[in-house]
N, C-alpha and C positions, 0 to 999 in steps of 0.2 A: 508533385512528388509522386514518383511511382512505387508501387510494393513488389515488391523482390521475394519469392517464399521459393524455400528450402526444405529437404528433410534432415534431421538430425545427421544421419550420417551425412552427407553433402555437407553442411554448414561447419560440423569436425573438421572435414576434408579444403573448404576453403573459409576460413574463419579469417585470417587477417582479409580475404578482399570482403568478406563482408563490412568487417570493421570500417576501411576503407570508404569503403559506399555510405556504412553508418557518419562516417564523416565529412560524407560529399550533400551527406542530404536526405541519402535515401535507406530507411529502414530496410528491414529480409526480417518476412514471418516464418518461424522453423517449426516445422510441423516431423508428428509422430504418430504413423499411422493413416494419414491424410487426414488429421485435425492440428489446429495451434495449439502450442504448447511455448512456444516462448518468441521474442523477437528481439533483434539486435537496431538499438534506434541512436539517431545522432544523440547526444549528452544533451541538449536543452531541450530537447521535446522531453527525457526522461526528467528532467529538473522539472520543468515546466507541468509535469504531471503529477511529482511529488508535494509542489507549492500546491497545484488543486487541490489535492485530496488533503494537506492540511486545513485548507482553507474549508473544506466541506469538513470535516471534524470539528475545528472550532465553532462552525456555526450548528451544528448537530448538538455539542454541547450544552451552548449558549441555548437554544431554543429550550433542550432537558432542564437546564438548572429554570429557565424562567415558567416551566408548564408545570415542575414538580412541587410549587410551593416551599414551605419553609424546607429550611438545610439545619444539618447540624455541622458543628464542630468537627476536625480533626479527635481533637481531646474527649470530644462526647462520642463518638464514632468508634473510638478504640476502648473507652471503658464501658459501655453496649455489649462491645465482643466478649473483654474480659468477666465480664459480668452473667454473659450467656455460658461463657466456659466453662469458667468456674459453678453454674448450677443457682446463680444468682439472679433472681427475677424482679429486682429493686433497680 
């Protein structure tokens, strides 16, 4: 797969062949300034990179709740708050 890059106005100027391309396979990195600033990629590389980064969130998660020790409640979590609000230290 090769990389196709663009500058912004270029990418304006031919946006559906990019699409195009994005749908043949081959991403276009669109650069502002001569740095990346965005790119137009086929649909399951973009899926495929939204599942990752759920998948790294859950387990970021999962490690936090198991390294943080005990948890509280919803219900003890919100009367904590209400209790700080209100000037209540009990």
């Amino acid at each position: 797969m090769s990389e196709n890059t663009v500058t912004v106005r270029e990418a304006r100027a031919h946006l559906a062949d990019h699409v195009d391309r994005a749908e043949e396979g081959t991403p276009t990195v669109i650069t502002r300034n001569g740095a990346p600033v965005a790119a137009v990629v086929p649909i399951a590389d973009f899926e495929a990179l939204e599942e990752a980064a759920d998948v790294l969130l859950a387990r970021e998660a999962e490690a936090v709740l198991t390294e943080a020790g005990p948890t509280v409640t919803m219900t003890e979590l919100l009367a904590g708050l209400f209790a700080e609000r209100d000037g209540d230290t009990a």
